[in-house]
C-alpha positions as CSV (number, residue, x, y, z in Angstrom):
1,X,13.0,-37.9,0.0
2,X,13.0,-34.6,-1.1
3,X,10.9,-31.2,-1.2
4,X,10.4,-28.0,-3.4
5,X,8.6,-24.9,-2.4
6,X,7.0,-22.5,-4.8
7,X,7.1,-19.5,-5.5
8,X,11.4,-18.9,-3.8
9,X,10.0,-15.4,-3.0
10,X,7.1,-13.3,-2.7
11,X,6.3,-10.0,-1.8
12,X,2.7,-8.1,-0.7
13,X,1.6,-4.8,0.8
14,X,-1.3,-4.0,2.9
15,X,-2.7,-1.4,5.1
16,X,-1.3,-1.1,9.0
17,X,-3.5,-3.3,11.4
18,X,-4.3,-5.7,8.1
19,X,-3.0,-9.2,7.8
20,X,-1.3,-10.5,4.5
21,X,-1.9,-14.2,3.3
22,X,0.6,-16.3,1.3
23,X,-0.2,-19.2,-0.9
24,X,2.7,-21.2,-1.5
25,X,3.0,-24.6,-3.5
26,X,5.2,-27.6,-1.4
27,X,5.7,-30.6,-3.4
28,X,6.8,-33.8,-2.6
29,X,9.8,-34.6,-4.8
30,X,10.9,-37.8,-3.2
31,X,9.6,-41.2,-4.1
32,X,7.8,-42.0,-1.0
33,X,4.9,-40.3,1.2
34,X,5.9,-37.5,3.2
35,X,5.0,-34.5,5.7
36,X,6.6,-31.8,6.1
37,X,7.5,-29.6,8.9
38,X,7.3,-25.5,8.5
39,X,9.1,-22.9,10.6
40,X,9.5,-19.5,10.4
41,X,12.9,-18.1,10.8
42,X,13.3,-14.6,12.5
43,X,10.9,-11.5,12.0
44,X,9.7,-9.0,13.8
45,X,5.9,-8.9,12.9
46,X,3.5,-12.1,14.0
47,X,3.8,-14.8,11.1
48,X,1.9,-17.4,11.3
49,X,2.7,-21.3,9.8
50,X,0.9,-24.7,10.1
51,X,2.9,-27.1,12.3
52,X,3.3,-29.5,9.2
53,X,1.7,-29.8,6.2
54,X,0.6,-33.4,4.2
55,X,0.7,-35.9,4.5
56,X,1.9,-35.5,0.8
57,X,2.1,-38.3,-1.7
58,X,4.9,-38.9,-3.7
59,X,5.1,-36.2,-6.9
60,X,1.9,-34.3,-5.5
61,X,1.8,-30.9,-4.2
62,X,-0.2,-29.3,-1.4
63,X,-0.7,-25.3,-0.3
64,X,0.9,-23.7,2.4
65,X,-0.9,-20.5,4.0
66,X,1.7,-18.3,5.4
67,X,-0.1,-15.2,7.3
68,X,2.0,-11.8,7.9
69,X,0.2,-9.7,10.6
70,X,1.1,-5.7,10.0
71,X,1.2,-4.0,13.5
72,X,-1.3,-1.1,13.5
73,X,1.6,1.7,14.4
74,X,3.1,0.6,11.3
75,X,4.4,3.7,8.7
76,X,4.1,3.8,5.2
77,X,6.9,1.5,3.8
78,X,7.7,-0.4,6.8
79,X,8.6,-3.9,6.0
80,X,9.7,-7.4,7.4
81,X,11.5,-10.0,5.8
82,X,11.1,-13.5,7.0
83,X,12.5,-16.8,5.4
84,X,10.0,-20.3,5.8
85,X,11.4,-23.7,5.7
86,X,9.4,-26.7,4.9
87,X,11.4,-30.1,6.4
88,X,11.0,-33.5,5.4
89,X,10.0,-35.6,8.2
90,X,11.4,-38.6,7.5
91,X,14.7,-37.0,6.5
92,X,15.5,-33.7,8.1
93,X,18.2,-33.1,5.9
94,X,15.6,-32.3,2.9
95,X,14.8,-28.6,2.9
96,X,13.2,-26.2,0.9
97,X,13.0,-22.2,2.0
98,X,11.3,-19.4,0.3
99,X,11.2,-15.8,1.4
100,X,8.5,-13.2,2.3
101,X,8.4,-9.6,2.2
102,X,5.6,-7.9,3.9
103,X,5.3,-3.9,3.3
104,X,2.9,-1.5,5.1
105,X,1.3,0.6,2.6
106,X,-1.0,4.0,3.3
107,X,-3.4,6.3,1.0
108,X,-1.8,10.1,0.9
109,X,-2.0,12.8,-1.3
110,X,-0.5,16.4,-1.6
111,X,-0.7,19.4,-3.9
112,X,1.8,21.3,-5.8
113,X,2.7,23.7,-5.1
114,X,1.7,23.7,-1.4
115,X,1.2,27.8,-1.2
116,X,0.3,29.7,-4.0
117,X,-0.1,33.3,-4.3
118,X,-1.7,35.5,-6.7
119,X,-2.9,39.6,-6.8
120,X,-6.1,40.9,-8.5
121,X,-8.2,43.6,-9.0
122,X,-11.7,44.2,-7.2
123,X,-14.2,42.2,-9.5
124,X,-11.9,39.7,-11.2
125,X,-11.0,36.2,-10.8
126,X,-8.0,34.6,-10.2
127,X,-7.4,30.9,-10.8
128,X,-4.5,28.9,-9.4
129,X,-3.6,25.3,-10.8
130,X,-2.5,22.6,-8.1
131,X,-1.6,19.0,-9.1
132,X,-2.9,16.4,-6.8
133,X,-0.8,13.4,-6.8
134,X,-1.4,10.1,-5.5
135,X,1.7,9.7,-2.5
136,X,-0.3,6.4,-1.2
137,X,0.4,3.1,-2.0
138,X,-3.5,2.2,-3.6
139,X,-5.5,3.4,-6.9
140,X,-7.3,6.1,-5.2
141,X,-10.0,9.1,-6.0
142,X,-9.9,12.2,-4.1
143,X,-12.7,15.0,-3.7
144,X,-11.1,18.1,-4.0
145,X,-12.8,21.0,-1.9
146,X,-12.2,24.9,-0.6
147,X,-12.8,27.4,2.1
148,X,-12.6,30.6,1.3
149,X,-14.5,33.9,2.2
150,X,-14.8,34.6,-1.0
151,X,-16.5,32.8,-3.3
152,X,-14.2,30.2,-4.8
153,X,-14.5,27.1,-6.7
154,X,-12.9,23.9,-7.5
155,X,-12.6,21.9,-10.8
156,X,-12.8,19.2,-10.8
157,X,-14.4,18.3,-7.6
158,X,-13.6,14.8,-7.9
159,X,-9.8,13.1,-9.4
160,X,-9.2,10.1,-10.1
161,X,-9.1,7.0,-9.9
162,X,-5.6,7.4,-9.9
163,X,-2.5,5.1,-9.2
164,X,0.3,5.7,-6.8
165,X,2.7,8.0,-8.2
166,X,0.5,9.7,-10.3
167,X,-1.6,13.0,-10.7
168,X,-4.0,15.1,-11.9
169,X,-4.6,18.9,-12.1
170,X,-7.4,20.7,-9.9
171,X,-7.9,24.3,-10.9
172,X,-9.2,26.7,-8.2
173,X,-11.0,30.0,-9.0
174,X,-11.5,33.1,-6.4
175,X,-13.6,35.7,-7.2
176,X,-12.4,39.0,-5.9
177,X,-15.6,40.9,-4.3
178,X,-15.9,44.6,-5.3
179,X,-15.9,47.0,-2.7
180,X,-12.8,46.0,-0.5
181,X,-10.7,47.9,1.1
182,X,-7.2,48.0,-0.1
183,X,-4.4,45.2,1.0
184,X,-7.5,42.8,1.7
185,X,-6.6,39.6,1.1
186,X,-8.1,36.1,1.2
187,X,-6.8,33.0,2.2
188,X,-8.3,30.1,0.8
189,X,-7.4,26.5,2.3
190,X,-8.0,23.6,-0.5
191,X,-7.8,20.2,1.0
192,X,-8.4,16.8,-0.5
């Protein structure tokens, strides 16, 4: 009797509240019929396993759906580890493990810099750069937009797609109204 489990380890990311589902390979690699038994060892989000899996004839192989539950309150990067077993029923003593790694994963972005201040004169326009980067864990495409009192614009409106860890430039223009008093100041909020 004996047993192999493919692949040893695997690893996926999801979204909080989303559940994660493994495909693993057991095959039989005794030279007689067998089932096999699956536990999970310890973790700390729900997993879920068959009881058994097979029967499985001798050389074959059969899948094994392993699901990972994320909790909901789950923050970005939070992870759990948990080892499977798959046990010959016939003879206990044949094992195979493999190992899962389950990683919450959010969308998030920020600008650089996060303030920005320029001066100009009545009738002018200033224009401040701001790179948007992608601080989630998904491809993702932002609309870039601002409130201002004054009369502002964004360009481009929309960025991306764009993968984690990377960015893109946005470039803001204010027009400075004619007429102000001195000192006035506007403060624009951009948000994406």
């Amino acid at each position: 009797y004996g047993v192999q489990i493919e692949p040893a380890n695997a690893s996926q990311f999801n979204l909080p509240g989303s559940t994660v589902v493994y495909n693993f390979q057991v095959t039989n690699t005794g030279n007689h019929e067998d089932t096999f038994v699956v536990t999970a060892g310890s973790h700390q989000w729900q997993v879920t396993v068959p009881a058994t899996v097979g029967p499985v004839p001798r050389g074959q192989t059969i899948s094994l759906l392993v699901a990972v539950h994320i909790p909901a309150d789950a923050q970005d990067w939070d992870a759990d580890t948990v080892f499977v077993q798959v046990t010959s029923q016939t003879d206990p003593g044949k094992t195979a493990t493999c190992q899962l790694t389950t990683i919450a994963r959010l969308y998030g972005v920020a600008f650089t810099p996060a303030n920005a201040s320029i001066e100009g004169l009545q009738g002018t326009t200033v224009t401040y750069t701001l790179q948007v980067s992608n601080i989630g864990g998904y491809n993702d495409t932002f609309t870039v937009t601002v409130d201002s009192q004054w009369a502002a614009q964004v360009s481009p409106v929309i960025i991306g797609p764009i993968g984690p860890t990377q960015s893109a430039d946005a470039r803001v223009t204010i027009n400075i109204p004619m007429g102000l008093p001195g000192g006035s100041f506007d403060e624009a909020v951009v948000t994406a």
